[in-house]
C-alpha positions in Angstrom: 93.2 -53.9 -72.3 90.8 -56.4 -71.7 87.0 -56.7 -72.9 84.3 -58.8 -73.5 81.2 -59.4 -75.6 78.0 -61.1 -74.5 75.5 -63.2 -76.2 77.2 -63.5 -79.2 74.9 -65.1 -82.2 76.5 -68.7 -83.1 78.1 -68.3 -86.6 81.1 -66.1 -88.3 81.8 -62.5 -87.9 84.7 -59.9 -87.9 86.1 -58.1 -84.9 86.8 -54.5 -85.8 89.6 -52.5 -83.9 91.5 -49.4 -84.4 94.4 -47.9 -82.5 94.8 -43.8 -82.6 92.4 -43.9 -84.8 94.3 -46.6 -87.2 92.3 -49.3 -88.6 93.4 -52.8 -87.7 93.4 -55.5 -90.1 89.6 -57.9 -89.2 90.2 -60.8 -87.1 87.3 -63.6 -88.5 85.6 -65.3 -85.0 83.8 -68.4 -85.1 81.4 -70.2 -83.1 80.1 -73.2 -84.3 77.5 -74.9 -81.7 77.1 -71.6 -79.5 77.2 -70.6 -75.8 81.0 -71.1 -76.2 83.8 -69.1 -74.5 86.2 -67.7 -77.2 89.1 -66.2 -75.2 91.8 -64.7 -77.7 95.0 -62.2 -76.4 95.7 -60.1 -79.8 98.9 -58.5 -80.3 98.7 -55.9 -83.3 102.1 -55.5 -85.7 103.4 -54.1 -88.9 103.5 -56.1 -91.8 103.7 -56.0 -95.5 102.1 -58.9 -97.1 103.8 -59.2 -100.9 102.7 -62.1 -103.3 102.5 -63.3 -107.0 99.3 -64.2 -108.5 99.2 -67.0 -111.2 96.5 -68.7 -113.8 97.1 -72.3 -112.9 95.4 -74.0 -116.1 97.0 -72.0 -118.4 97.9 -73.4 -122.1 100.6 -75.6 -121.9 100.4 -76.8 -118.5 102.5 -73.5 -117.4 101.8 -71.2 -114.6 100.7 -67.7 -116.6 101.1 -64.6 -114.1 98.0 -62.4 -114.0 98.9 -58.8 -114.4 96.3 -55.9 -113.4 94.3 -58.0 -110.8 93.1 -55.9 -108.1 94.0 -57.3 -104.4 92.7 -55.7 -101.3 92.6 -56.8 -97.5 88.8 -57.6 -97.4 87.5 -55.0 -94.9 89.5 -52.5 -96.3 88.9 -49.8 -99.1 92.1 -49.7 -100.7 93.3 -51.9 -103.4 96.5 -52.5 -105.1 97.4 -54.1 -108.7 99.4 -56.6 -109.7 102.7 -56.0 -112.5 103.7 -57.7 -115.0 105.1 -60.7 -113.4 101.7 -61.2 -111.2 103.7 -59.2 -108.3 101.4 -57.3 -105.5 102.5 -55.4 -102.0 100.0 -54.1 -99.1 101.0 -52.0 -96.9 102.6 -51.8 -94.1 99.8 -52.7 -92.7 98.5 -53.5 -88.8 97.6 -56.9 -88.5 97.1 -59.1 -84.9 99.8 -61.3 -85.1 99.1 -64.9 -85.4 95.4 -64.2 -86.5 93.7 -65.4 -89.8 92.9 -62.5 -92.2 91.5 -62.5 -96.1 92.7 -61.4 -98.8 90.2 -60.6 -101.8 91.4 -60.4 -105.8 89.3 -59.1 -108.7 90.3 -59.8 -112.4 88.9 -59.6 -115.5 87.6 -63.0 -117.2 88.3 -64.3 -113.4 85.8 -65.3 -110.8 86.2 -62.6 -107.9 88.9 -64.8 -105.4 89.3 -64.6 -101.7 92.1 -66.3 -99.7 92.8 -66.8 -95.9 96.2 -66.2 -95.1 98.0 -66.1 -91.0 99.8 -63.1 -90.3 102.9 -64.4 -89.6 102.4 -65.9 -93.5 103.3 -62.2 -94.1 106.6 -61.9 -94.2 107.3 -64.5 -96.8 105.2 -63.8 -100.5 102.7 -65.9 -101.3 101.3 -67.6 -104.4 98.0 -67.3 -105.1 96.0 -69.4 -108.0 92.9 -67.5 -109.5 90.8 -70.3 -111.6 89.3 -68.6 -114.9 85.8 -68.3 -114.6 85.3 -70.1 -118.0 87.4 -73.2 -116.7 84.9 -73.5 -113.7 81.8 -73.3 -115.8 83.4 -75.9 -117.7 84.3 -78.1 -114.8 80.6 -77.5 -113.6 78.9 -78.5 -117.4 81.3 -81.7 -117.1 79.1 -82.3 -114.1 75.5 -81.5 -115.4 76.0 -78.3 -112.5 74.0 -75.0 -113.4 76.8 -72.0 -111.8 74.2 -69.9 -110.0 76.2 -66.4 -110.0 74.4 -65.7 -106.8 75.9 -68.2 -104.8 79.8 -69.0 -104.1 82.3 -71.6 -105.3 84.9 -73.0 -102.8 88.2 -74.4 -104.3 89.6 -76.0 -101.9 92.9 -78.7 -100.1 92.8 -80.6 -97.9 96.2 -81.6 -96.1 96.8 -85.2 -94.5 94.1 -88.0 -95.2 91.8 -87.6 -97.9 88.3 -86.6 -96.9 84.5 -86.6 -97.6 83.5 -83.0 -97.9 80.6 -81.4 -96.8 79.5 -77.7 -97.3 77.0 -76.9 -94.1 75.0 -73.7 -95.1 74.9 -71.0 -92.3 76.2 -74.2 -90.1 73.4 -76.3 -90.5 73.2 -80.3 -90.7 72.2 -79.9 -94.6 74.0 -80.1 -97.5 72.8 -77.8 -99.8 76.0 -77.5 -102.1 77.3 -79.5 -105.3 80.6 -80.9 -104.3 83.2 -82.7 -106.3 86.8 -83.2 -105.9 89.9 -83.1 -109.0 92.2 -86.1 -109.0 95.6 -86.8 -109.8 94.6 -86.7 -113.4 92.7 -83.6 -113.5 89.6 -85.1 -113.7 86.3 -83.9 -111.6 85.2 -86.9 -109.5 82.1 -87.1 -107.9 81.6 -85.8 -104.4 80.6 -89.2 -102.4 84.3 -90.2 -103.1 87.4 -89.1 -101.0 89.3 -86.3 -101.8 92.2 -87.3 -104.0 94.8 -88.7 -101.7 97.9 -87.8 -103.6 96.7 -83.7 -103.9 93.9 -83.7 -101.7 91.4 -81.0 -103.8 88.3 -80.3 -104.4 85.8 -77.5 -105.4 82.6 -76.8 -104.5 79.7 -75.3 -106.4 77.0 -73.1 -105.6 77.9 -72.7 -101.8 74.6 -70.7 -100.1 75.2 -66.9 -99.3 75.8 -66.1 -95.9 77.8 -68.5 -93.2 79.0 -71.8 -94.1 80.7 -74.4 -92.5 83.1 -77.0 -94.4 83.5 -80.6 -92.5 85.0 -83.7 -93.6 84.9 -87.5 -92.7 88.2 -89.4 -93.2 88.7 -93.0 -93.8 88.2 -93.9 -90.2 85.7 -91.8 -89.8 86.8 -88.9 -87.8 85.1 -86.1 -88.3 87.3 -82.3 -89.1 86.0 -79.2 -89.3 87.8 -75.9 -91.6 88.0 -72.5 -90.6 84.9 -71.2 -90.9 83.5 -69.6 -94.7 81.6 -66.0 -95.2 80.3 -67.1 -98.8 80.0 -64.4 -101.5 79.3 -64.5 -105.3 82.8 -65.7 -105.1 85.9 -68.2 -105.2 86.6 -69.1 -102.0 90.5 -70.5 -101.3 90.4 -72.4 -98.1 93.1 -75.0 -97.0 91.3 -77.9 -94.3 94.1 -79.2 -92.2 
């Protein structure tokens, strides 16, 4: 069951399978720097990945479930919508156990959303915040930031020490991106400040089209590096550890 792939172009792409002619959920493979071995042993299961979407600014300070948001496994055709309560189920679906996969929402009045979720995440639901797209606009005029609907925004945690973050366009050594993080007050800070230390946030505007690359420098430092980012016209979730 082995195989292998040569002179693979640095950067982010999807691995593709099918089993008897069954699709297989995407596996997202990144190399950063190139001319790097990346030896994975994939394991496909069945899963059913259930979840509640929910408007986190809502009126009031209350979490308002989204109803009739379309989710989808990106890479797939099919999408599902959510009830009343924000509720949504795919599948059973195959998935690689153990292997990052994204999940993409569309709403109306809502930036389109994607999320990156583990497969063994699966089995429990998940809560998933859309941002309206008139909140972020409003974030972004708070920051004299013009939205450009052609590039991505990335809203972001980060978990552990707060962090300096850079968004590195098709994983160059040049930020090209407007980022800012919230603090424990709600407010947009500016971006050559930590990440809040108490929530760790932060959201990034106009994020180039095609590969990025988030990194951050702690305190000390130390330099981290996300999962790798395919940007879209798009809110991108992603959670930095």
């Amino acid at each position: 069951g082995r195989f292998l792939f040569l002179n693979v172009e640095s950067g982010t792409g999807f691995l593709e399978t099918t089993i008897n002619g069954e699709q297989i959920a995407p596996v997202q493979i990144s190399s950063v720097e190139g001319g790097e071995l990346i030896q994975k042993s994939l394991m496909p299961v069945s899963a059913t990945i259930k979840g509640r979407v929910f408007d986190p600014v809502a009126p009031q300070g209350r979490l308002q479930p989204i109803s009739g948001a379309r989710v989808r496994l990106d890479g797939t055709s099919e999408w599902v919508l959510t009830d009343a309560f924000g509720a949504f189920s795919l599948g059973p679906i195959k998935l690689y156990k153990g292997e990052r996969v994204a999940l993409e929402l569309s709403a109306e009045r809502f930036n389109n959303h994607k999320y990156a979720i583990s497969s063994w995440e699966s089995s429990s639901p998940l809560n998933l915040f859309v941002f309206p797209a008139q909140y972020l606009a409003k974030l972004a005029r708070n920051m004299d930031v013009d939205l450009d609907p052609y590039s991505a925004i990335v809203v972001g945690k980060v978990s552990g020490p707060s962090l300096r973050i850079d968004a590195l366009a098709d994983h160059a050594t040049v930020n090209t991106a407007k980022d800012f993080y919230i603090d424990s007050r709600g407010r947009l800070r500016g971006s050559h400040e930590m990440t809040d230390p108490r929530f760790g946030t932060y959201i990034i505007f106009n994020v180039p089209k095609g590969r990025v690359l988030l990194q951050g420098n702690d305190a000390s430092g130390v330099l981290r590096y996300s999962s790798s980012v395919a940007a879209s016209p798009s809110c991108i979730n992603v959670e930095m550890e």
